[in-house]
C-alpha positions as CSV (number, residue, x, y, z in Angstrom):
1,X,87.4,-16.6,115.8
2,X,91.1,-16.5,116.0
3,X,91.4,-18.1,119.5
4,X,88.4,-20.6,118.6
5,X,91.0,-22.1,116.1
6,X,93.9,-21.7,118.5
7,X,91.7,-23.7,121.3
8,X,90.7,-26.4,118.6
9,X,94.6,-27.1,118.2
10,X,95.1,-27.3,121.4
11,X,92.2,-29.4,122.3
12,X,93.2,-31.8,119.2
13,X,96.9,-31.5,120.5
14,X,95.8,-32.6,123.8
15,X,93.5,-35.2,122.9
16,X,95.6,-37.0,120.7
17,X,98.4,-37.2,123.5
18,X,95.9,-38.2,126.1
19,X,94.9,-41.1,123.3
20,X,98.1,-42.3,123.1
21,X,99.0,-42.4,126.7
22,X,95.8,-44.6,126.9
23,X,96.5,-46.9,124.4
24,X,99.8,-48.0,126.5
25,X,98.0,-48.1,129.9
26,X,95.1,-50.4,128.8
27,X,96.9,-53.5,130.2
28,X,97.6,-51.7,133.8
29,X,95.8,-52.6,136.9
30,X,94.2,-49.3,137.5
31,X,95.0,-50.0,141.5
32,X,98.6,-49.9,141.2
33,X,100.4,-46.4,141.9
34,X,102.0,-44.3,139.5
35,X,105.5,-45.5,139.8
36,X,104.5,-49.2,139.7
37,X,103.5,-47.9,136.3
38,X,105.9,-46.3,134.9
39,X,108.4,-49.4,136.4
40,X,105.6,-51.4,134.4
41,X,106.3,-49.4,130.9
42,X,110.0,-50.1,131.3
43,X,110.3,-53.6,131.5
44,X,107.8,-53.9,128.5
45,X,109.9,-51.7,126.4
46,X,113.0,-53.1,124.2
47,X,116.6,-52.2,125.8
48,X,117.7,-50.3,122.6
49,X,115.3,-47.9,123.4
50,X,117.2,-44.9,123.8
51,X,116.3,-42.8,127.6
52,X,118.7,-40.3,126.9
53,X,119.4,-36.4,125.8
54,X,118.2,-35.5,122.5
55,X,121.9,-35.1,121.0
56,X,123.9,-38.1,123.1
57,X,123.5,-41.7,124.2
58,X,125.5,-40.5,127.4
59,X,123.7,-37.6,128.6
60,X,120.6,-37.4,130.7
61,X,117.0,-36.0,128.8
62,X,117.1,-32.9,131.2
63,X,119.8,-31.3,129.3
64,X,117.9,-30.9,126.5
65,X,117.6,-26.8,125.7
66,X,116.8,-25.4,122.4
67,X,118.7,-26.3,119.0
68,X,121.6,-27.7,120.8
69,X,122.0,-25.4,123.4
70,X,122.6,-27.2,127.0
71,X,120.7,-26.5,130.6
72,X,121.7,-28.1,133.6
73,X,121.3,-31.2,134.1
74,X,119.0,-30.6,137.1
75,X,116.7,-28.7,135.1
76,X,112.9,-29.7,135.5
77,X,111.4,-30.8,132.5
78,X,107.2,-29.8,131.2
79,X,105.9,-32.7,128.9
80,X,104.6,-35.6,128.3
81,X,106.7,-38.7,127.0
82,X,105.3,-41.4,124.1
83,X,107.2,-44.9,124.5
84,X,107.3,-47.4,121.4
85,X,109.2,-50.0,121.3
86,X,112.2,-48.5,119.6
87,X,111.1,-45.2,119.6
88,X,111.0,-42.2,122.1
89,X,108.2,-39.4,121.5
90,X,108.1,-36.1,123.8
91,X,105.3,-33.4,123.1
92,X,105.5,-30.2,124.9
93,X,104.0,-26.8,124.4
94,X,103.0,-23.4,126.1
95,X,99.9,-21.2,125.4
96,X,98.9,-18.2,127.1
97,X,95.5,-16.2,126.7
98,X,95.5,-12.7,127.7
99,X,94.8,-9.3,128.1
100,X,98.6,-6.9,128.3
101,X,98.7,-2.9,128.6
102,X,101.9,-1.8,128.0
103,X,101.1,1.4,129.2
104,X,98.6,1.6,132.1
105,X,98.8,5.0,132.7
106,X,98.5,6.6,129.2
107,X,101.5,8.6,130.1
108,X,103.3,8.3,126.3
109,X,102.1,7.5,122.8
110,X,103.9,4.3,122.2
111,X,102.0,2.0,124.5
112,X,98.9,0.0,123.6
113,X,96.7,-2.8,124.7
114,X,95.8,-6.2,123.3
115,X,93.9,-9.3,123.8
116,X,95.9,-11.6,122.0
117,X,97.8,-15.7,122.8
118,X,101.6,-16.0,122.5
119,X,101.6,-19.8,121.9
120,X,104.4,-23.1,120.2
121,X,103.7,-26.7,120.3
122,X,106.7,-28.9,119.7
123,X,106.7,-32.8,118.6
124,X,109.7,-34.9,118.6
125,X,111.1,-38.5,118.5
126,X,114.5,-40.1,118.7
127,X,116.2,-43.7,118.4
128,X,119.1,-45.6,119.1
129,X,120.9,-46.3,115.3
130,X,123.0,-49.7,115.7
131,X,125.0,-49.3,119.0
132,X,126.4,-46.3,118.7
133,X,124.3,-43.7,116.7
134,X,121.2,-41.6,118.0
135,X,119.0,-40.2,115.3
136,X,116.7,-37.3,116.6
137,X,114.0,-35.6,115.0
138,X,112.3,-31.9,116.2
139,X,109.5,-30.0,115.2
140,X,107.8,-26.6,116.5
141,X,104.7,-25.0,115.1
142,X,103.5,-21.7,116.3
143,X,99.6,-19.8,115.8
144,X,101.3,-16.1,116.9
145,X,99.9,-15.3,113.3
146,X,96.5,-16.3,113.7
147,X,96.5,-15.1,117.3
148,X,98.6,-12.3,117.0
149,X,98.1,-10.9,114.2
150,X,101.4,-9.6,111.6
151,X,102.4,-6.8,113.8
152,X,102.6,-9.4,116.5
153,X,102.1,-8.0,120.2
154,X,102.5,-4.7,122.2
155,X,105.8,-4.9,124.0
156,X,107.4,-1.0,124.8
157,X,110.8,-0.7,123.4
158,X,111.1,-4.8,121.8
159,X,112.7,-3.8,118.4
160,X,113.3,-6.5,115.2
161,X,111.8,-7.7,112.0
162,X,109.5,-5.6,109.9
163,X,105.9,-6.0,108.9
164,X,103.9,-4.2,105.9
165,X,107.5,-2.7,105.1
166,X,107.7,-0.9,108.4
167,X,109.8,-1.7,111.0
168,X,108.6,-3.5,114.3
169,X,109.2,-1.2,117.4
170,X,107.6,-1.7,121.0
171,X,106.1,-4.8,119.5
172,X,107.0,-8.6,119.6
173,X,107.1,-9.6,115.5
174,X,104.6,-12.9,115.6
175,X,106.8,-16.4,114.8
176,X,106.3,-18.1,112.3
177,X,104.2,-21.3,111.9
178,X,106.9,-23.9,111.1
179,X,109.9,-22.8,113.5
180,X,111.6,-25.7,113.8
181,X,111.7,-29.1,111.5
182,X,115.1,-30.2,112.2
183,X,117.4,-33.6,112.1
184,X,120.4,-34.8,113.8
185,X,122.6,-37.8,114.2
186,X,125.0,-38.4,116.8
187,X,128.0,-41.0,117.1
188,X,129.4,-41.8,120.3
189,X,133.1,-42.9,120.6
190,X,132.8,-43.4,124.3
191,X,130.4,-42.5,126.9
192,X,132.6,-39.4,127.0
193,X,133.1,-38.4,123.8
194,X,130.2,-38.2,120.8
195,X,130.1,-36.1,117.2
196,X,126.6,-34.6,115.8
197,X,125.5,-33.1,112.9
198,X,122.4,-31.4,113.1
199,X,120.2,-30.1,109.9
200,X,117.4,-27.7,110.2
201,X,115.0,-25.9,107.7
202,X,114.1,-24.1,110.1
203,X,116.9,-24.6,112.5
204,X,118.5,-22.7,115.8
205,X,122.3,-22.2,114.8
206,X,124.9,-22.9,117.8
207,X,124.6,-18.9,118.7
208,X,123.4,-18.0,122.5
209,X,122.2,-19.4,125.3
210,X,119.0,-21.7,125.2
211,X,115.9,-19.9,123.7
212,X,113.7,-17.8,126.1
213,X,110.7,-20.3,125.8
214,X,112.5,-23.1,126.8
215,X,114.8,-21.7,129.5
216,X,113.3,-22.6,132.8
217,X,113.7,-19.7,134.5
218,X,111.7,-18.0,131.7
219,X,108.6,-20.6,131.2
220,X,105.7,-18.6,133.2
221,X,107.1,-15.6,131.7
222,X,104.3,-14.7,128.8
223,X,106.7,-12.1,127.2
224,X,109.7,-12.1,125.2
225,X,112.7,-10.3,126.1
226,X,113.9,-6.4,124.9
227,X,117.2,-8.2,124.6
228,X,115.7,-11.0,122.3
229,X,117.7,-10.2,119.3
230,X,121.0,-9.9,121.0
231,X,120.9,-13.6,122.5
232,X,118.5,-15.8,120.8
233,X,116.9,-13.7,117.3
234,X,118.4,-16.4,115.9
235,X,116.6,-19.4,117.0
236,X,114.2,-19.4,114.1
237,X,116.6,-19.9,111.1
238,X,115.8,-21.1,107.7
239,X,118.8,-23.3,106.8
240,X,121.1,-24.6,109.4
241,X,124.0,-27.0,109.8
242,X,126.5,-27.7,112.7
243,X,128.6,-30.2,114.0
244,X,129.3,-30.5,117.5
245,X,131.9,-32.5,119.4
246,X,131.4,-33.4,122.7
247,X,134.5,-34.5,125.7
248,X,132.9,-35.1,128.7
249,X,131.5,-31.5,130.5
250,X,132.4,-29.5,127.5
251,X,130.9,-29.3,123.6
252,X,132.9,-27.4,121.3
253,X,130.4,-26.5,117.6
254,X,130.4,-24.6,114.8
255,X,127.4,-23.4,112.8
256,X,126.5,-22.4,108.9
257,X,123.4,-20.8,108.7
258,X,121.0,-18.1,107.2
259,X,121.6,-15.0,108.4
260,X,118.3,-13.2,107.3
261,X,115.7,-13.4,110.0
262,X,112.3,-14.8,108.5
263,X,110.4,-12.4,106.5
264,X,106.7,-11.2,107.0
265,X,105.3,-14.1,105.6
266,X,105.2,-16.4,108.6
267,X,103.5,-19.6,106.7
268,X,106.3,-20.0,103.8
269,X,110.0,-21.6,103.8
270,X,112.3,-18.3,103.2
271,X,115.5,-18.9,100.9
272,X,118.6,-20.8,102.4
273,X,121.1,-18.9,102.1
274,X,124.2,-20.7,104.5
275,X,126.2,-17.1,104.5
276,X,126.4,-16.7,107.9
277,X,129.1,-18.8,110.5
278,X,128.9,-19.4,114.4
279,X,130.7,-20.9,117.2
280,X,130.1,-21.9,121.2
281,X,131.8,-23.6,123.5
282,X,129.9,-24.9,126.4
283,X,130.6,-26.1,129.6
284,X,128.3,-27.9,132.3
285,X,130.7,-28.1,135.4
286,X,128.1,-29.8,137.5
287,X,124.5,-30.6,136.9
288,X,123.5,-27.3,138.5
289,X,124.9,-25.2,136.2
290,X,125.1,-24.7,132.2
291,X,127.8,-22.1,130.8
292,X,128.4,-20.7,127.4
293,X,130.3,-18.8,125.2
294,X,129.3,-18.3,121.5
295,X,130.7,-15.9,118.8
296,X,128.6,-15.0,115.3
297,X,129.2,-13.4,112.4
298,X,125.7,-12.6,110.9
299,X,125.0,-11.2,107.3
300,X,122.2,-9.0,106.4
301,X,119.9,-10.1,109.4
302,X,117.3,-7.1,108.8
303,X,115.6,-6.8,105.3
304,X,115.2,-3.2,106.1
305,X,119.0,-3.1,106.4
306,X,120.5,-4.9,103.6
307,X,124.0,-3.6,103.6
308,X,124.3,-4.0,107.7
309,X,125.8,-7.4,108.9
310,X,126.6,-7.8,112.6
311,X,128.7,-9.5,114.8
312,X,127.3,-11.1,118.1
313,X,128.9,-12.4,120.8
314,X,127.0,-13.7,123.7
315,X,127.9,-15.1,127.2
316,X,125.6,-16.9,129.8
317,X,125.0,-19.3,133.1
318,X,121.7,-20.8,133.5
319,X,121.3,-22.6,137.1
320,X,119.1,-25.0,138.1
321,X,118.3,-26.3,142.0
322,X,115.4,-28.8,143.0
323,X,114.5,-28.3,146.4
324,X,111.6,-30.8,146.7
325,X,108.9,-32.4,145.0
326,X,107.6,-29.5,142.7
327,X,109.7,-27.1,144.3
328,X,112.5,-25.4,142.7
329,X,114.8,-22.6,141.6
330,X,116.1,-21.5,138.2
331,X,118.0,-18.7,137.2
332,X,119.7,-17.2,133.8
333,X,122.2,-14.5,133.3
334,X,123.3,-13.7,130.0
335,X,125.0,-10.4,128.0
336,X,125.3,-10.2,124.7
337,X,126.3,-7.3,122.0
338,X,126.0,-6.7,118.8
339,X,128.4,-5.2,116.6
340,X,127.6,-3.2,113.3
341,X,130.2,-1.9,110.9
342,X,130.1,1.9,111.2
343,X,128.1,1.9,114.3
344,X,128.9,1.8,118.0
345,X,128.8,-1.4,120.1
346,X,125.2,-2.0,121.5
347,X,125.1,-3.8,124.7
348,X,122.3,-6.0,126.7
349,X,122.2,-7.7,129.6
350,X,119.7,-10.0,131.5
351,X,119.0,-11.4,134.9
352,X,116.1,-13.8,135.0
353,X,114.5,-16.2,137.9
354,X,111.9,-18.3,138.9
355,X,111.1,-20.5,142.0
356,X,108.3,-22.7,141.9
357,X,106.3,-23.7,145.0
358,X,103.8,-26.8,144.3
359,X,100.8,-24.8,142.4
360,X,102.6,-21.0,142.6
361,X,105.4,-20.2,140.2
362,X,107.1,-16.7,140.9
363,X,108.9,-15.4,138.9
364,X,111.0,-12.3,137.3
365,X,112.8,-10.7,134.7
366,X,115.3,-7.0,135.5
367,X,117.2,-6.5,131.6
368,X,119.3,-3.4,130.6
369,X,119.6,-3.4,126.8
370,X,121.5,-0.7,124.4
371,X,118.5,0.7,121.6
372,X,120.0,2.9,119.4
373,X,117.8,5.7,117.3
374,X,117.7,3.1,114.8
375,X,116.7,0.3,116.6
376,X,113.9,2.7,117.7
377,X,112.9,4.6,114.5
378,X,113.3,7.8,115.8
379,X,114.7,10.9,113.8
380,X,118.2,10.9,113.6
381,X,118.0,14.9,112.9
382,X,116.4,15.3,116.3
383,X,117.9,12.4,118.1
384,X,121.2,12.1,117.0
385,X,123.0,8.7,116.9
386,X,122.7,8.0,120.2
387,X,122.4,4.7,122.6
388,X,119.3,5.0,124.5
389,X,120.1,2.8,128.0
390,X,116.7,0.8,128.9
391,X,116.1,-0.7,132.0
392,X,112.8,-3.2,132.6
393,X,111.9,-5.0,135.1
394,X,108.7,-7.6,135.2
395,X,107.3,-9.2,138.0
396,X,104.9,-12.2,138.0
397,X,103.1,-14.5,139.7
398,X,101.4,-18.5,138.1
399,X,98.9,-20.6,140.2
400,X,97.5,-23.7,139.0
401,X,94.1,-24.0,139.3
402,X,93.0,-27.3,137.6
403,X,94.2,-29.7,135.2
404,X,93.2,-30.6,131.5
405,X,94.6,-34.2,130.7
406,X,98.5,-34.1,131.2
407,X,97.9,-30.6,130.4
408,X,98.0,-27.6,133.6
409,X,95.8,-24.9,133.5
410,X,96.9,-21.6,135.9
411,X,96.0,-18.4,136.2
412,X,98.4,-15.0,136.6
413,X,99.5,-11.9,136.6
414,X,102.6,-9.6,135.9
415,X,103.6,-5.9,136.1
416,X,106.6,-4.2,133.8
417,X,108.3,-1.4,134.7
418,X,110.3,0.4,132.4
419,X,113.1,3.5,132.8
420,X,115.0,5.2,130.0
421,X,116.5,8.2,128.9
422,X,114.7,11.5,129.9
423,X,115.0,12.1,126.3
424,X,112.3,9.3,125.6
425,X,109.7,10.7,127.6
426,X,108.0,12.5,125.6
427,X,106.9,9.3,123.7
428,X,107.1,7.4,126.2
429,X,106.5,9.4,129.1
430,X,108.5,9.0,132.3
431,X,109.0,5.6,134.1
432,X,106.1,3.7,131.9
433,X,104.2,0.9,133.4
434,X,103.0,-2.7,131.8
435,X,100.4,-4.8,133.4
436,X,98.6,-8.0,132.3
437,X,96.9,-11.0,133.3
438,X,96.2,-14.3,131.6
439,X,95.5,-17.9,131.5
440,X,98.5,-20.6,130.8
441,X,98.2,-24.5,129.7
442,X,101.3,-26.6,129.4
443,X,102.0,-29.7,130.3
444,X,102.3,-30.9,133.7
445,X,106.5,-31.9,135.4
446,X,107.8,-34.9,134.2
447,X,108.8,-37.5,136.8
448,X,112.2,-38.2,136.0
């Protein structure tokens, strides 16, 4: 029942953007080619209508990340683009149906199996604001609690959040429906220089490299990292505000924000609380590459752990390299750590790539992430307080085997393989296995 309302959304979704794509192409001779169309759509729209990133007049669309986050400006870009005559529309989105087994061989007790449909939709608009001034708008809904339920889905040794009081361990917490509804205006001095405030309830401070879903490197992927909370936990933030100042290749912002993650209850609005500060400094060198630096002070991110706040501090390079016409490489490195008062440093890092081929995407994922006992919820009496090392590596493979609309349809497979401490095996058994397969839609490469 669950997955007949998720494939209703998506239908509607689809339907609706197919509609309005329609509407604008009435006029067109249906012989002309694709480009003499889009060259068509151009010179009927007005000139203030703004072509550009989400957060500057001056900066190309394929920038655009997550929050505020940068990629290279050679990244490819999944969507499907809405002209009006002032205004600029995108709609994008990523759902996966599938069957996972995060333990194929039954060799611990931690591991289970699902059929389940990791899944966000996003919506968003901008326009030019006098000569100057860009105004932006973002939205991003997600069914993970209709499709996956309030424990979310089986992932060995993903720790974060909590759900019926318990916390989450060797599970993916579901997110929650609204996780983004965001604003932003930007003045540019100069085509070098531009200032933005950006608003969100829910928000993504400036904290971390660009969110796993929308790095490109990590699109085909179907799970999230083990190192998700020590990069990007906090992309789903109620209440957010940061200003940002761009010169030229670099963007120096600072962030107030909630530092509670979002509670159990993934349909309401959790309390703003603005007690929590951030900064980055990013740096795009060339339009291959995207660096970042980002420092945050968080408080009281885990309800379970009131009295804990941490410190993160995260660095990473995402690259991006067209090769030919649906043909390219992307790659992410990151490490980031979290500091808790009291506790040793916990340490992750991740190395992350994917090179598509016309209908094949390959892809992988190696990470090496720091879980401590507590992280784990194992017994300190037995287990001491010590860092348990993980190493997991996924594998994967996309083909696309038709297409819905502007939507892509493929097919795929991936395999995880996990190694930890010897002293994990009786739970988990030694050198555990993951394996799934599933169905993706999203939409289809923008031309740019």
């Amino acid at each position: 029942m669950k997955l007949k309302v998720l494939l209703s959304a998506l239908l509607i979704f689809a339907f609706a953007s197919a509609n309005a794509q329609h509407e604008m192409h009435t006029k067109k001779d249906s012989t002309k080619n694709d480009s003499l169309k889009m060259d068509h759509d151009m010179g009927d729209m007005d000139m203030e209508f703004p072509m550009s990133h989400s957060y500057s007049l001056n900066l190309p669309m394929q920038r655009n990340g997550s929050g505020t986050a940068w990629l290279p400006d050679a990244s490819p870009m999944y969507g499907m683009m809405i002209h009006a005559k002032k205004w600029m529309y995108m709609l994008h989105g990523n759902i996966t149906l599938r069957y996972t087994n995060q333990d194929l061989e039954k060799k611990g007790s931690r591991g289970s199996d699902k059929f389940d449909a990791p899944n966000w939709f996003m919506f968003m608009g901008q326009r030019k604001v006098g000569e100057k001034g860009l105004f932006h708008f973002s939205s991003m809904l997600s069914l993970d609690r209709f499709t996956e339920g309030g424990a979310g889905y089986p992932l060995l040794f993903q720790t974060g959040e909590s759900w019926k009081g318990q916390p989450l361990v060797d599970r993916q917490h579901p997110h929650d429906l609204f996780s983004e509804l965001s604003v932003a205006y930007t003045y540019a001095f100069s085509k070098k220089t531009d200032f933005t405030l950006y608003l969100g309830y829910p928000g993504e401070p400036a904290l971390g490299s660009v969110a796993f879903m929308h790095r490109p490197s990590a699109l085909a992927n179907p799970d999230a990292p083990i190192s998700h909370h020590w990069n990007d936990g906090t992309h789903i933030t109620f209440g957010v505000a940061t200003l940002g100042f761009r010169y030229n290749k670099f963007k120096i912002e600072a962030s107030s924000f909630t530092g509670r993650e979002p509670n159990e209850n993934r349909f309401d609005f959790d309390k703003p609380r603005f007690d929590s500060f951030s900064a980055r400094l990013s740096f795009n060198p060339n339009k291959n590459w995207a660096l970042q630096v980002s420092q945050g002070w968080i408080k009281s991110p885990e309800e379970l752990h009131e009295n804990e706040d941490v410190n993160r501090t995260i660095a990473s390079a995402i690259y991006a390299l067209p090769i030919g016409d649906e043909q390219n490489l992307n790659a992410t490195v990151l490490w980031g750590m979290n500091k808790t008062k009291g506790h040793e440093s916990e340490n992750a890092a991740l190395l992350e790539a994917a090179y598509r081929l016309k209908k094949f995407s390959f892809y992988s994922r190696y990470e090496w992430v720091q879980k401590s006992v507590e992280e784990l919820n194992l017994d300190e009496t037995i287990y001491g307080h010590k860092l348990f090392g993980v190493n997991a590596l996924s594998l994967g493979l996309n083909y696309d085997v038709f297409n819905l609309g502007k939507f892509r349809t493929a097919i795929g497979g991936q395999v995880s393989l996990y190694k930890a401490n010897a002293m994990l095996d009786n739970l988990y058994g030694k050198n555990p296995i993951g394996a799934q397969v599933f169905i993706r839609i999203y939409p289809a490469l923008m031309k740019m």
